[in-house]
N, C-alpha and C positions, 0 to 999 in steps of 0.2 A: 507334536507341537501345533499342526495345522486344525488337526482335529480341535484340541484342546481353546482356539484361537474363534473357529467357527463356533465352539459352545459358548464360549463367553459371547462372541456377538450375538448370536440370538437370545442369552437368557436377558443381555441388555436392551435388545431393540424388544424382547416383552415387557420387562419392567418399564421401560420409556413410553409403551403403548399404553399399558394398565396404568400410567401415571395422569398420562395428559386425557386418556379419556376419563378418568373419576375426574380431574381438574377442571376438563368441558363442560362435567354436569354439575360442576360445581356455578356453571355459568348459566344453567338453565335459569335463575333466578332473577340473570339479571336482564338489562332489557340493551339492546344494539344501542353501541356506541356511536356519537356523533362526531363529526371530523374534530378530535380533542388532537390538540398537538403540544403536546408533553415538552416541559421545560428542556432544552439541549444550547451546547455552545453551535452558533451554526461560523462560517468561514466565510459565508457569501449573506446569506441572513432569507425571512421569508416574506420581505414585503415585495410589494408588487414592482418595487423601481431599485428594488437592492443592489442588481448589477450596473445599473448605472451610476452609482457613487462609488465604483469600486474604479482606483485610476491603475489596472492592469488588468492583463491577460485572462476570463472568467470562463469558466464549463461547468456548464452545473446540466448532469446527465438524470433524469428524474427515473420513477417507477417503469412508467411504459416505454419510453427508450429500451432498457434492459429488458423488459418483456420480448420487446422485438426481437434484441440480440439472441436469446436464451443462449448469453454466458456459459463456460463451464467454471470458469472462475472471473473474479475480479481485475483478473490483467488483461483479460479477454473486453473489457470494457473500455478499459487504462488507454490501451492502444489504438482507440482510434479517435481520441483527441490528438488536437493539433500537438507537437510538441514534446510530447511522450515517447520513449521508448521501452520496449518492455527485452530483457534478456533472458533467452531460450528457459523454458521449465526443468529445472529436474527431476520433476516428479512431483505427483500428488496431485495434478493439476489446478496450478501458482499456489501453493500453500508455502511454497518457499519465493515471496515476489521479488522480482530483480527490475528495479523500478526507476527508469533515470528521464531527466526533465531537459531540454536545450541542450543536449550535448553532454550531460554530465553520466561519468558512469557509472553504471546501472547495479553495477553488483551490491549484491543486498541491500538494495532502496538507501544507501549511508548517507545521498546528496539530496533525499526526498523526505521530508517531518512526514510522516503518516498518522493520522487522526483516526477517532470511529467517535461521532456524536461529541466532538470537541477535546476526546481523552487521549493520550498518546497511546499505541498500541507497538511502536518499534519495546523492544523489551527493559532498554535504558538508552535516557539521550545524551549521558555523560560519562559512561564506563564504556559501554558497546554497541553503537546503537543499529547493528546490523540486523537484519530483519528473519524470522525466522518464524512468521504466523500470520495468516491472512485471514480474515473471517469467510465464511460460505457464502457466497453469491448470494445464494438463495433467501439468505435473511438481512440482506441489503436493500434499504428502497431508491436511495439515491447516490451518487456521487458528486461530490462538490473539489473542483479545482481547481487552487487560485497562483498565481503568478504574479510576481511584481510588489513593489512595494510595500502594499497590503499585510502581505504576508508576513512584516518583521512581528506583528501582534501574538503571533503563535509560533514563537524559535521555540530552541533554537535550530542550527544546520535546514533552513528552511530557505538556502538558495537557490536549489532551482525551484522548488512551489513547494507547496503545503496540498496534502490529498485530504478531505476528509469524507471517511463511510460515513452513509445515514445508515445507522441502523432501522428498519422497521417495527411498527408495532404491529402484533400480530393480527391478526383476521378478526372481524367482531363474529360468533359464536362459532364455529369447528372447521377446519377445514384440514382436508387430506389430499398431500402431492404424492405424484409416484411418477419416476425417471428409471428408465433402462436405456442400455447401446452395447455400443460392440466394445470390443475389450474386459468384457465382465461387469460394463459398468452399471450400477444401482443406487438409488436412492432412494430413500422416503422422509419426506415429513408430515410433521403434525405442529397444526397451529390452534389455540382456541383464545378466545378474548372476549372483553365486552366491557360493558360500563355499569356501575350501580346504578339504583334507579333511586336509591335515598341520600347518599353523601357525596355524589357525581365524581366517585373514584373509579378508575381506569385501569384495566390490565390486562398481561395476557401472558402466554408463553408459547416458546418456539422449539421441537425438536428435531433435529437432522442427524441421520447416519448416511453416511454415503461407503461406497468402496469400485473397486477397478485392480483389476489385475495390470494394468499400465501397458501402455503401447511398447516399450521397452523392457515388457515384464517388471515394471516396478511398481508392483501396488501401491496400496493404501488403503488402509479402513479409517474413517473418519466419525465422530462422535460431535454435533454440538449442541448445546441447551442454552436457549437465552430466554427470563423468566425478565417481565420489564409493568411497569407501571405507576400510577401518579397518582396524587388526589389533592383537591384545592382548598389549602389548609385556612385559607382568609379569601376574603374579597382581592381579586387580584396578585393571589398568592398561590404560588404552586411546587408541587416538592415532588418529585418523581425519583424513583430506583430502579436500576439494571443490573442484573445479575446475569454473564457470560462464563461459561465453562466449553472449550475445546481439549478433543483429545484426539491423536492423529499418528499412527503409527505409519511410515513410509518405507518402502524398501531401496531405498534410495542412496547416491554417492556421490562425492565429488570427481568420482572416475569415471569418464565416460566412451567413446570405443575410441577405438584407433582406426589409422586408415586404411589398410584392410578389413576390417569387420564394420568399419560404415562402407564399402565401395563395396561388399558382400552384402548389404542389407540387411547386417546382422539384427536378429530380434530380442534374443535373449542378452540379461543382465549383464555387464560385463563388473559388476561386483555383488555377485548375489546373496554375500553377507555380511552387504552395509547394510545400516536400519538410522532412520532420523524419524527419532521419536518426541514429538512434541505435546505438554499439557499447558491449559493455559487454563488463570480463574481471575475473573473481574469483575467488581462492582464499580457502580457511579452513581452519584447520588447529586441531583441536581435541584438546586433552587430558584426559583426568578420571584418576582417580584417589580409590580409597578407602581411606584411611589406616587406619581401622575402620567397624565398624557405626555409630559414631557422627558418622563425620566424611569431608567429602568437599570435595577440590578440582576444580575446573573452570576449564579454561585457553583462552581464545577469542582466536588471532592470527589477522584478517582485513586482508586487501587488495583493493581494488578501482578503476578504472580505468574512468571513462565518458567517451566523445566523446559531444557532443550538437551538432551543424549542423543550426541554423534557418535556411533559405532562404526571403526572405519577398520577394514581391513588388512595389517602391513603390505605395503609394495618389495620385493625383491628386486623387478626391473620392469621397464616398459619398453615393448619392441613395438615394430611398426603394424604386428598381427595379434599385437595379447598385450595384458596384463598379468603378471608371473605374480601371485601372491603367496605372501607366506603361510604355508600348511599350519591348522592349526591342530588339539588333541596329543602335540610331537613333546611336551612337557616345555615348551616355549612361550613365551611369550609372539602372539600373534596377531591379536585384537587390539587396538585402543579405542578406548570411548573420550571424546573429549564432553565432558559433560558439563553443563551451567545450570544455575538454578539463579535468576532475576526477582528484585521485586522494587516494583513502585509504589510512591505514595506523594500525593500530591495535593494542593487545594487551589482554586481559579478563580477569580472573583472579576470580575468587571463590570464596571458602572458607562452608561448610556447617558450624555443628560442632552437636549435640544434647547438654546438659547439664543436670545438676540443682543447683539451687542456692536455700539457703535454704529448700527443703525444696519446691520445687517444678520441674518439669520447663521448662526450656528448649531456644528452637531460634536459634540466632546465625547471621548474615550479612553476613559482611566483603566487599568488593570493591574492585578498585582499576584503573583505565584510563586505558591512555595512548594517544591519538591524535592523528595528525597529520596535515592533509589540507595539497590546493594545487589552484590553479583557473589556465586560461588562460584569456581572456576576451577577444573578438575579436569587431569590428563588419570584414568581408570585403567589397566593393563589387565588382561585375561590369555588364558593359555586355552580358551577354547570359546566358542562360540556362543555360550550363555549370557551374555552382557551383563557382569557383575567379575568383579576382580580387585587387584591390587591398585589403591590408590595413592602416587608416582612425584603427582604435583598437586597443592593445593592453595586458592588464594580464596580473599575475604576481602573483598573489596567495595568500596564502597562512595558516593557520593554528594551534595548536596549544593542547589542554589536556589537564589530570591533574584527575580525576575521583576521586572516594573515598566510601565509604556503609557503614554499617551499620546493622542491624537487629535488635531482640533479639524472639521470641516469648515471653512470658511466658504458661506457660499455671497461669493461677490457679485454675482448681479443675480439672475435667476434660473442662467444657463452656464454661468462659470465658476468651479468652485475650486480649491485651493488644499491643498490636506498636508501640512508639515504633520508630524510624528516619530516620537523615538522611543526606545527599549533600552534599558540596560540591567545586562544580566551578571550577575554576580555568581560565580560557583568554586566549589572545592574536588578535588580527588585524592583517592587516599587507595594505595595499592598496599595489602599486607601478604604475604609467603607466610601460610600456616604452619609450614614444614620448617621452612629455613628461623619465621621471626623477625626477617626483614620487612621494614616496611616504608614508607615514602609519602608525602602528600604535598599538594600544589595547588593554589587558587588563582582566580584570575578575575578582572570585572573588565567588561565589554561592552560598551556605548555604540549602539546603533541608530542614525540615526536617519533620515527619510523626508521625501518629501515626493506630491504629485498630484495630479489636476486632471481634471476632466470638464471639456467643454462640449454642451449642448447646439452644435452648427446650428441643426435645423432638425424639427422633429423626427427625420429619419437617419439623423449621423450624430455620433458623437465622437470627440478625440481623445485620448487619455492619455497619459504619460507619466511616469514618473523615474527618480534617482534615490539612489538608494544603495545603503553599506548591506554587504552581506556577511556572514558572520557563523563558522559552526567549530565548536570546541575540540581539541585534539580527543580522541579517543584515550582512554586510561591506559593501554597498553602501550602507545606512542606517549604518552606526556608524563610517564612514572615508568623507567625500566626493570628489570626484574628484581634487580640491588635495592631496590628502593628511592634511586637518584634520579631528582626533578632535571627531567630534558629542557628545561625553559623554554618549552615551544610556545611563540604565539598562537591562536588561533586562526583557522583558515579564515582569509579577510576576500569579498571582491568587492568590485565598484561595478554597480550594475545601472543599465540602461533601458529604459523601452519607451516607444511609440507607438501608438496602436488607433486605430476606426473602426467603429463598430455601428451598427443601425440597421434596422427593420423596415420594409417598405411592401407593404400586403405579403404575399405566399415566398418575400426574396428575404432571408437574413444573410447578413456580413460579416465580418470579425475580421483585423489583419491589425498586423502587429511586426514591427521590427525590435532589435533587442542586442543587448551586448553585454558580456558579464569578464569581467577583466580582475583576474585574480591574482592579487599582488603574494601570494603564499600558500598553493596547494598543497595539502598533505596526504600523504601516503600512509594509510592506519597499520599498526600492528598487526599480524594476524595469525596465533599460536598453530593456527592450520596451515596455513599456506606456508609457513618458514620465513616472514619479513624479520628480522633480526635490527633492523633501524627505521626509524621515521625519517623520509625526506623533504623538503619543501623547495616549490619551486614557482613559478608565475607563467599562468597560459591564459589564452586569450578564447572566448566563445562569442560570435558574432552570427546571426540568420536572422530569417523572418517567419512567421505562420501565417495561411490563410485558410479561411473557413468560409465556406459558399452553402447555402439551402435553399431550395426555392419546392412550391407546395404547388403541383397543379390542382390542374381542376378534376373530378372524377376519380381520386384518393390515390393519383401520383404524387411522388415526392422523392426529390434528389439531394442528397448533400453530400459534400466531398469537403477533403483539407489537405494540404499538404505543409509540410515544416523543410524548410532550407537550411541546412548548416553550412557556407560556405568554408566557414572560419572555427577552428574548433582544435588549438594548435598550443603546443609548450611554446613559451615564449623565451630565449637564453636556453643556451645549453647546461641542464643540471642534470640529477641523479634520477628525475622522472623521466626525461627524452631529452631527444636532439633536438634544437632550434627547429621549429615549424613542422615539426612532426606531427600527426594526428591522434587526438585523445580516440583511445581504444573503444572499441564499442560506443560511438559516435556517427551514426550513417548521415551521409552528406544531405539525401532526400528520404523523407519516411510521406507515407502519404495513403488516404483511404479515401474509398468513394463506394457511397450504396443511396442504393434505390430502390424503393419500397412501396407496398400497393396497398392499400387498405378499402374496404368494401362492407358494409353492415359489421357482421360479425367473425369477419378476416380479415388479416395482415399477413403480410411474409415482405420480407428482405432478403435482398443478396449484397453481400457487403466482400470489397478488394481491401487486401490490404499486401502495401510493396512497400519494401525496405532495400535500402540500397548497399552495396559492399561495404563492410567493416572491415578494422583492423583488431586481431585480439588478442596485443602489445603495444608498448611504448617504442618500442623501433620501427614500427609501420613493415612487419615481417609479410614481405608476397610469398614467398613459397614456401609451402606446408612444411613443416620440419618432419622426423620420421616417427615421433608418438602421437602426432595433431594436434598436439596446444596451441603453436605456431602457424601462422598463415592467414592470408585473406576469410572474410566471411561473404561467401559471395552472396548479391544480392536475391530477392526470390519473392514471389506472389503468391499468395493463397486468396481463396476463395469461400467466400461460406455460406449460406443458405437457410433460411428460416422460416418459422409460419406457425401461426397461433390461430384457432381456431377457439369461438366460444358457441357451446351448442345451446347453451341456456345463460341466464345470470348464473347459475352455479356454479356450471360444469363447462370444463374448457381442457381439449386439448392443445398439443403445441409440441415440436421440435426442428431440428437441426443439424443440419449436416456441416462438419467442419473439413475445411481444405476439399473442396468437391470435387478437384478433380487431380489428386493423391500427389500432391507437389512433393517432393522428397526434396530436404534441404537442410544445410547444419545454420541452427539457430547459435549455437555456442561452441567456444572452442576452452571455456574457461567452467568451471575452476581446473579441472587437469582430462583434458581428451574432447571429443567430439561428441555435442549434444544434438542429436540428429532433433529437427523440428516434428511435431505430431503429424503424424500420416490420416488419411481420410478420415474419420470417424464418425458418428452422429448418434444422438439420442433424442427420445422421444419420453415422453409421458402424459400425465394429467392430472388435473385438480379437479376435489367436488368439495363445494362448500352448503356445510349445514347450516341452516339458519334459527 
């Protein structure tokens, strides 16, 4: 099998190389691209003063930030904005992201909308919208993320923020990355692009394989292709296509050690034959257009297409030193796959227009979205370790709503502006048992509605504020039970609050923010994995602040730091989620980062802290460890990381980094079932050389 696994990855990273280099000389003809920037929905946008019409909490981390970090994934980024929390990796490193915003928890990003270039990338936002695919770092140029008000433009379940990836356009003509480290770990890509030099059409493509034997023994081999490009179909007209394909096989589980084999250091897998195996295929096809200077449409048709196959292993019993699993080859039933297969379809349209009216300057924002997703859902049984079997359970389920929002800027003097706006989203769900024939369907329409301001003090302060309903749909497993019978769940509802200062003043930037999100009906999702057997709802209360400090000395120092406060982060009334004033789980009271960076000619390096304080990883706020580890405090802990880019030419550049420098051992998770010990030292290195 291993053998068998290694041929196919190489006879694929040849085909991948013999592609993109006949596609590079395919670019011989053509002549370097100029800074073209290909139609996309953006969340923050690309003019020079964008973030200051935005009345909430704004992080837009660009190319070279990342550069500095050298990431190994996307959460590695995630975490040291204010506000964020990222939950322990299970592997693959975050190709499974556990992604939570103010307090809210993290487990599979369910409280976080996750975007890539304006497209939804969670696999469905109305059946399941748990997360189960991260794109590679590596072909990210930017991070955009928004908080507060704003954000109702892009639902739904967009309360705590809206993330969204910039995808990158490739390199204008070849270029070639190579990463190695410890753990096995490897990379390569391949990038070529360029511009015509007759119809000023644009393009390029991207390939990534990566792999790692896992600090925990849980590998992963990774595949991605992103093929992307534009061309300017009119005067002020532009039509651009991306094509993404991920493939990711993980040796990964939701069981993870107990407390004797983490207080052993144990290394090895403690399910070494789970496998979470992920494909993904997407196109996006985007149009803009500027009617005039004052007015601009933008047209987002995406589709996308996820397999997820979870192969888990039966449990017999969990002691405090093991996992007893059930033998398999015994003519039993051993293996379950729970397997899905997702698909979206979607269209985006919104209108921009700039107006004066009643004697003062406005900025208007119409939108409107139709989507429609479908899900397979399959519980697969095997009497042996080949991942294919008897299929148990099967559903066909399915989706669909029309979305609508507008927003008016009123700018009333020249420093004060005003932005009421609302959404309402209209949707259905439809749960069918292919096996049984039962089936069930529910609709709902949900008016959201918004307001908030930002005022210009003085050219180095601005204040912003705004209120605002928050809004994200019961999941299909909670809002249609297995009978077929509509649970009349409303949707989770909060009433959110924020105040926030931000301003620049030479080498010093600002940002601080207070905030409140008071949720009159959280919900608890179904989840065929974990065993929730009812949907609960109850009312908790999220209240802290963030601050963000940077200042730029002089001779290429440079210091920024942020910390996020959650004093308050609490069920409110005793229900089925917790006791009155108990702590939402995986919730840390301070999270908090600070680096400091040296840049010089044609060097950078960073050292960047990042401290997270005790969690809880339950609704009962459980202190002492229970005896298979799910139970108990998450204690607090610091890592350290280390960086440095080096360019020895315009072409050629090396760069790496060392993660957790000085080998902090610590459990990052105690959830989904056992102890997820955090990554141990690690680091990698590599280098680019770019053909011209």
């Amino acid at each position: 099998m291993k053998h068998q696994e290694v041929f196919c990855s190489r006879n694929r990273l040849a085909w991948i190389s013999s592609f993109a280099l006949l596609y590079g000389s395919a670019f011989s003809n053509w002549v370097k691209a100029q800074d073209i920037e290909l139609p996309r929905i953006d969340i923050v946008g690309r003019e020079e003063n964008a973030l200051s019409k935005i009345p909430g909490t704004v992080d837009v981390i660009n190319q070279k930030r990342m550069e500095e970090l050298q990431p190994q994934s996307l959460q590695d980024v995630l975490k040291t904005i204010p506000g964020v929390n990222i939950r322990g990796d299970e592997g693959g490193l975050g190709s499974i992201p556990n992604i939570g915003i103010r307090g809210l928890n993290p487990s599979r990003s369910s409280k976080v909308l996750l975007l890539e270039d304006g497209a939804p990338i969670q696999p469905s936002l109305f059946i399941s919208n748990a997360s189960y695919y991260s794109p590679p770092v590596e072909r990210i140029g930017g991070i955009e993320v928004l908080k507060g008000a704003s954000g109702l433009k892009y639902g739904p379940s967009n309360i705590g923020g809206v993330v969204n990836y910039l995808s990158k356009t490739p390199s204008n003509g070849f270029k070639l990355t190579g990463k190695v480290g410890n753990y096995g770990y490897r990379l390569a890509e391949i990038e070529a692009g360029g511009k015509s030099s007759s119809n000023g059409a644009v393009g390029g493509i991207n390939f990534i394989q990566s792999e790692s034997n896992g600090y925990q023994d849980n590998g992963f081999k990774m595949y991605d292709v992103l093929m992307k490009g534009g061309i300017e179909v009119a005067q002020n007209q532009w039509l651009s296509l991306k094509y993404t394909h991920y493939d990711n096989n993980i040796n990964t589980s939701y069981v993870g050690l107990r407390p004797a084999q983490y207080s052993n250091g144990m290394k090895a897998n403690p399910a070494p034959n789970d496998r979470f195996i992920t494909q993904r295929n997407a196109v996006d096809i985007n149009h803009s257009i500027d009617i005039d200077q004052d007015t601009k449409i933008n047209t987002l048709l995406y589709w996308s297409k996820l397999s997820r196959d979870y192969w888990r292993q039966s449990i017999v019993k969990r002691t405090q030193d093991t996992t007893v699993f059930k033998p398999c080859n015994l003519g039993s039933d051993c293996l379950v796959g729970r397997n899905r297969e997702f698909q979206m379809l979607g269209l985006d349209s919104r209108l921009s227009h700039a107006y004066k009216a009643f004697g003062i300057a406005n900025e208007a924002e119409f939108g409107i979205r139709l989507h429609t997703e479908s899900q397979i859902n399959q519980l697969v049984n095997s009497k042996t370790t080949a991942y294919s079997g008897r299929v148990s359970f099967n559903e066909d389920n399915k989706a669909n709503s029309l979305a609508m929002y507008a927003q008016n800027r009123f700018l009333l003097t020249k420093d004060f502006a005003l932005i009421p706006g609302v959404r309402v989203e209209s949707y259905n769900q439809t749960r069918s048992n292919v096996i049984t024939n039962k089936s069930g369907s529910t609709k709902n329409v949900e008016t959201i509605p918004q307001i908030g301001a930002t005022w210009q003090v003085v050219p180095q302060a601005q204040v912003y504020g705004s209120l605002y309903k928050g809004f994200a749909p019961a999941q299909l497993a909670t809002a249609i039970d297995d009978k077929g019978v509509d649970q009349q769940l409303s949707p989770e509802r909060s009433t959110n609050m924020e105040l926030g200062l931000r301003g620049r003043s030479g080498g010093f930037s600002y940002d601080s923010a207070v905030f409140s999100m008071n949720f009159s009906n959280q919900i608890v999702n179904q989840s065929l994995a974990a065993g929730i057997s009812k949907a609960n709802g109850g009312k908790s209360l999220h209240q802290g602040a963030e601050l963000a400090l940077g200042y730029q000395f002089d001779h290429g120092w440079g210091i920024n730091g942020n910390a996020t406060y959650i004093p308050v982060a609490k069920f409110v009334g005793t229900n089925s989620l917790g006791r009155d004033g108990n702590r939402i789980p995986y919730t840390p009271k301070l999270s908090s980062n600070l680096g400091v960076s040296y840049e010089r000619n044609s060097f950078n390096t960073l050292v960047s802290l990042n401290y997270v304080s005790t969690q809880y990883a339950d609704s009962a706020n459980t202190v002492i460890e229970n005896e298979i580890g799910t139970l108990g405090e998450v204690p607090s802990y610091v890592t350290v990381n280390w960086s440095a880019n080096y360019a020895i030419n315009k072409d050629w550049k090396v760069f790496g980094v060392i993660n957790n420098l000085f080998d902090k051992r610590y459990i990052s998770s105690r959830s989904p079932d056992g102890i997820f010990a955090g990554a141990p030292l690690n680091f990698q290195a590599g280098m680019s050389y770019h053909f011209n």
